[in-house]
C-alpha positions in Angstrom: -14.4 0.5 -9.3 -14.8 0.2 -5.5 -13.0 -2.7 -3.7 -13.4 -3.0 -0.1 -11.7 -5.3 2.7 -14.6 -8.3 3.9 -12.2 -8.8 7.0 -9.6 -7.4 8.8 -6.3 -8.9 8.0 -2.7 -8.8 10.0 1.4 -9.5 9.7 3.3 -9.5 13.0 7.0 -10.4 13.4 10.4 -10.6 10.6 9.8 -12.5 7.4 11.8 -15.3 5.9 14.6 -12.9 6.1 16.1 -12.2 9.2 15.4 -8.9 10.9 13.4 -7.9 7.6 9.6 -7.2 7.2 7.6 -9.5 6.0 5.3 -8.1 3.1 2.0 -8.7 2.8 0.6 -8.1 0.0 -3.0 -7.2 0.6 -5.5 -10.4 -0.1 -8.5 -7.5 -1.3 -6.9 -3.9 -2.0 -6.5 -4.3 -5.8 -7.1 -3.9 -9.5 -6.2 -5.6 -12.5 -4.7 -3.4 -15.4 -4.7 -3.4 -19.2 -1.7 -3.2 -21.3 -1.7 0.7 -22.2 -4.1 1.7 -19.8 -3.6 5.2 -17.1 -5.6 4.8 -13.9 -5.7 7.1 -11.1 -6.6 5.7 -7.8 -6.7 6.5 -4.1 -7.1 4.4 -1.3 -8.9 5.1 2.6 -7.2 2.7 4.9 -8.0 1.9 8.9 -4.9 0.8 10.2 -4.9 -1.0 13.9 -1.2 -1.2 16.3 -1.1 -2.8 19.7 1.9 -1.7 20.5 3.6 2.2 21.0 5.5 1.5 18.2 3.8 -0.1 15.8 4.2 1.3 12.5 3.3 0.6 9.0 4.8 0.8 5.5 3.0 0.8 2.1 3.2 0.7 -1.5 1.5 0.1 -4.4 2.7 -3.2 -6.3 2.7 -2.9 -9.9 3.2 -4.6 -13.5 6.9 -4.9 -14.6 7.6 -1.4 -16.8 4.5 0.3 -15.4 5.1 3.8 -13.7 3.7 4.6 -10.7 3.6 8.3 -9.3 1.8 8.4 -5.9 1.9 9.9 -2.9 0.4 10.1 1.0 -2.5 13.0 1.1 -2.7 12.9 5.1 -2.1 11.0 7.9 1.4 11.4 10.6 4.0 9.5 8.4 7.7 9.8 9.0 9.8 12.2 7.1 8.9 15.0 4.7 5.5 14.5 2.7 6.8 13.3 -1.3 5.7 11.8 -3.9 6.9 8.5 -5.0 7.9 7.5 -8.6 8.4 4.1 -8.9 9.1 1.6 -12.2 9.3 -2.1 -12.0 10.6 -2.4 -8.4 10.0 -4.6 -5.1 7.5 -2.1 -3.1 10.0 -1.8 -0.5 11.6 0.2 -2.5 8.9 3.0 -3.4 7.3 2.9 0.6 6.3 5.4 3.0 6.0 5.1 6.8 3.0 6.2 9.2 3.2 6.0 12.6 0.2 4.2 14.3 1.1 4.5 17.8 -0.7 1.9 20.2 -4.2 2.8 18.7 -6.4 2.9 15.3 -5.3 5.4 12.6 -7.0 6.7 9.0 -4.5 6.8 6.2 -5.7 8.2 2.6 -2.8 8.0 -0.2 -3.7 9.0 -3.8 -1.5 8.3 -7.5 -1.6 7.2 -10.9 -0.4 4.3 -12.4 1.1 4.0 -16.3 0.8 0.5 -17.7 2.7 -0.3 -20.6 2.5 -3.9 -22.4 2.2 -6.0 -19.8 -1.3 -7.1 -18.6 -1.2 -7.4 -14.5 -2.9 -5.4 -11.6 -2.2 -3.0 -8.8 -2.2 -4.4 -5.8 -1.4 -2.8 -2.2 1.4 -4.1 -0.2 2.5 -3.6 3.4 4.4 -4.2 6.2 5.7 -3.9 9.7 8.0 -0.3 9.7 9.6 -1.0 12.9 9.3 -5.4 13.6 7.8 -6.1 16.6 5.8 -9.5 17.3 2.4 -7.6 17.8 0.4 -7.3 14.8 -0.1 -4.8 12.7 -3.8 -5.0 10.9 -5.3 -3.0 8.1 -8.9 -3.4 9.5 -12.2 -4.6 7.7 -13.5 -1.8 5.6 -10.4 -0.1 4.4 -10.7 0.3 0.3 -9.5 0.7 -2.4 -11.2 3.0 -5.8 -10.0 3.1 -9.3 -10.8 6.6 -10.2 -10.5 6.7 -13.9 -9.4 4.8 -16.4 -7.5 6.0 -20.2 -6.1 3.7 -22.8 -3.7 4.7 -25.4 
């Protein structure tokens, strides 16, 4: 399963919460999920700054008790390449950081999800790194594939 983004779409400034990110959780880049089911995904995103330090932060969003194991597999993010394991938290919790630096960057992330009872979907999430009120934008023809699916 191929999704791809019709349009490009954009978050600039804090949230409701002062001096925090506002999260957008992506209007295209997802999947729904089975209870029970294993799907391994990755994900080729075009990410636009205007700024010299705009930055992104993603994560996967996923079903309460599902595990998610995933990780960047390029790109100039901040800090040491790791894999994320995450289990029924915000995404904030489980993100990673790439710096876009005033221009257009390519970002590829790969990972597996675990669903357990709960029927739901996995849905991409991001946000500002470093708030600023220039936009950040994950651009028109950035996607999303569902690799393969188990159940049981």
């Amino acid at each position: 399963m191929l999704v791809a983004k019709p349009e490009d779409e954009c978050v600039a400034g804090p949230g409701p919460q002062w001096g925090l990110p506002m999260w957008q959780y992506d209007s295209h880049l997802g999947f729904p999920l089975e209870p029970r089911e294993r799907a391994y995904f990755a994900a080729w995103l075009r990410v636009r700054g205007t700024e010299e330090e705009s930055d992104i932060k993603i994560a996967p969003a996923v079903p309460p008790q599902a595990e998610l194991f995933w990780t960047p597999i390029s790109g100039l993010h901040h800090g040491p390449l790791k894999s994320v394991i995450a289990s029924n938290e915000h995404p904030a919790n489980s993100a990673i950081a790439w710096a876009v630096v005033n221009g257009v960057r390519n970002l590829y992330l790969f990972g597996c999800v675990v669903n357990w009872n709960t029927p739901g979907e996995l849905r991409l999430t991001w946000a500002q790194n470093k708030i600023t009120t220039s936009p950040i934008t994950v651009c028109k023809h950035s996607c999303l594939y569902k690799l393969e699916v188990s159940n049981g």
